[in-house]
N, C-alpha and C positions, 0 to 999 in steps of 0.2 A: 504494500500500500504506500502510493507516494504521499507526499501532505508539504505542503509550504507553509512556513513560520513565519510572521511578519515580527519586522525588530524596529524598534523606535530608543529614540536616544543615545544613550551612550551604547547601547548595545548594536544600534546603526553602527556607528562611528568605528565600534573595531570591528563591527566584520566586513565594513567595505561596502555593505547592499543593505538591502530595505527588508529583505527576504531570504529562506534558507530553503533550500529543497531538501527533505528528508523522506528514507526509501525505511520502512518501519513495515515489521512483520503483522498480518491482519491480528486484529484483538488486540496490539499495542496499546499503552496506557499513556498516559499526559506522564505518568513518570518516565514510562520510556522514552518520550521526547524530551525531558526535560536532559536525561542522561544522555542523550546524543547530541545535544548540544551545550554541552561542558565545558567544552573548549573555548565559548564566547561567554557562556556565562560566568567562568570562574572567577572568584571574586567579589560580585554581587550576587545575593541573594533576589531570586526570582518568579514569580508565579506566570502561571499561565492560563492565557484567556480562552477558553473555546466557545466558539459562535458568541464572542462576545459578553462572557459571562467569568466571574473566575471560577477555577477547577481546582477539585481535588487530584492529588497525583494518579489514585487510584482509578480515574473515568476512562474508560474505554473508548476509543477514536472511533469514529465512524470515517468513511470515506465523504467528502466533502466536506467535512468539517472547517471552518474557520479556526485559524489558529494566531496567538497572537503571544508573544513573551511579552511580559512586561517584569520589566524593572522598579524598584522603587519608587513611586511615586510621590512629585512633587508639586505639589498642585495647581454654518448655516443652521438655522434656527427652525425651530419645531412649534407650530400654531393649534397644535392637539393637546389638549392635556394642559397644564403648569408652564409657562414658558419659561423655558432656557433656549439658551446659545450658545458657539463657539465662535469667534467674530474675530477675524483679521485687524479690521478696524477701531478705534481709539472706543470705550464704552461709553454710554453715558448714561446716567447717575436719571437724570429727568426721563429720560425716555424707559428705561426700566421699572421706575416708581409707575407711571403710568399703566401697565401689568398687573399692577396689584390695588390699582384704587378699588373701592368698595361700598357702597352707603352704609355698610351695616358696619364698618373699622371704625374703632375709635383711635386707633393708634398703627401707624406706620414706619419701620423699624428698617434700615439698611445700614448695609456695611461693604465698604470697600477694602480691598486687600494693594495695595500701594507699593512700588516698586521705591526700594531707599538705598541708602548706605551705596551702591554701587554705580555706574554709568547705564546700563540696561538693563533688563533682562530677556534670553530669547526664551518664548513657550514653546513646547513642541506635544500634539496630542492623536490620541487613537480616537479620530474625532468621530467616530461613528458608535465606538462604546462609549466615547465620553459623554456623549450627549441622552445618552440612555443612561449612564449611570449618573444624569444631574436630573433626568426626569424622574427617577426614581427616587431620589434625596428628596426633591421639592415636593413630591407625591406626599411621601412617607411624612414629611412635616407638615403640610396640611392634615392630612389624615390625622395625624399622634395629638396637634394640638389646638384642632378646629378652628385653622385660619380660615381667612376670608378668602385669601390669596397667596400667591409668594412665585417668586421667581428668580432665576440664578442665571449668569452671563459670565464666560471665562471668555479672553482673550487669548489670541496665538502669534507668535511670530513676535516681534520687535516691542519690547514696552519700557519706553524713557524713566528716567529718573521723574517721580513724582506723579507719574498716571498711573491709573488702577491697571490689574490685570484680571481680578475679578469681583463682582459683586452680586451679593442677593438681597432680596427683599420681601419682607413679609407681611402682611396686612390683617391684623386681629380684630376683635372688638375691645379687647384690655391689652394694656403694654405689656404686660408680664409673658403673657403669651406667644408676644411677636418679639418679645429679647429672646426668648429660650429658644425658639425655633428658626433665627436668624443666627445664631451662635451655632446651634446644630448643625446647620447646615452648610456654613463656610467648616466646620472640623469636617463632617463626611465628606465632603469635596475635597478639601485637600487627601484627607488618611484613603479615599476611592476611586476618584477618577481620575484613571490614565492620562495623565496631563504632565510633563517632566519642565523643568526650568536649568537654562544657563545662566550663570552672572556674566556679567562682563565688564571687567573695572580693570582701566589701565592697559585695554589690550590682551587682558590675560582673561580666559575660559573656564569657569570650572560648573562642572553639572553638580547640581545641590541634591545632598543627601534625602531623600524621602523613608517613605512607609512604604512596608511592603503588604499592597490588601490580603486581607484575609479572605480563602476560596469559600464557596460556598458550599457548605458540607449536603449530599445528596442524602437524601430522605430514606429511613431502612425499608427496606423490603418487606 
């Protein structure tokens, strides 16, 4: 069974490509793949995504499978559901709040996550699980604490000294409600969605240490 591994970040960087081809015996497991590619992952601790979800070692491949290593993580737009995005372009603050107006909120709650201390930073993301794993953070915090609304925007690529790179927003009828669940949700975002960051000060590069998410354990038999 063949299967292609998609690599992002620093684990792009040493192996040259975007992608691995791997020739894996049928009924292989996500540990099998993880062990045949040891040689790029050494060093960093790593999970792995299939069809976009994380795995346990133990899940069985199927052929077509979506495969995706991710490395620690550091943390176009969807009109169904809680809006988030992933967005090239600079964020803003007014047009997100807009997302979450509501006549029954008494209280409107955001937080921006701000690029400091160094000259840029680059994003780099698995923009196709990132954006399902921020539709599912925004979901999960409506649901947990009976917002009115809430929404979440990460940026990718290029972000200056002093602009956001990401920001959510929550919309309650009490503040208390929309502090906890706007706090919630910048931490699941950073500790879950595939999203990696470079610094860049003075010229010099270094990819910022993350979390490594936790797989989602498959349900007993």
């Amino acid at each position: 069974m063949q299967v292609r591994v998609r690599l992002f970040a620093m684990l792009r960087e040493r192996a040259g490509s975007d992608s691995i081809d791997l020739e894996l015996p049928d009924g292989a497991s996500v540990g099998d793949a993880l062990a045949a590619l040891a040689g790029v992952t050494a060093g960093i601790t790593c999970v792995m995504a299939v069809n976009r979800d994380y795995a346990e070692p133990g899940r069985v491949l199927l052929p077509g499978d979506e495969l995706a290593l991710i490395p620690p993580v550091s943390g176009g737009s969807l009109e169904t559901g809680p809006h988030v995005a992933i967005r090239a372009e600079p964020l803003s603050f007014d047009a997100l709040v807009e997302h979450v107006r509501d006549p029954r909120a008494g209280a409107v709650v955001t937080f921006a996550g701000v690029t400091r201390d160094v000259d840029l930073l680059e994003y780099e993301a698995y923009a196709e699980m990132a954006l399902e794993s921020l539709r599912e953070i925004v979901h999960s915090a409506i649901e947990r604490h009976g917002l009115c609304a809430a929404a979440a925007e990460h940026r990718v690529g290029v972000v200056p000294l002093g602009e956001p790179s990401v920001l959510v927003a929550a919309s309650a009828a009490h503040r208390g409600e929309a502090f906890t669940a706007a706090r919630e949700m910048i931490d699941a975002i950073k500790a879950r969605a595939p999203i990696w960051k470079v610094e860049v000060d003075g010229g010099e590069r270094t990819w910022v240490e993350g979390e490594v998410p936790s797989p989602r354990r498959e349900p007993e038999p």
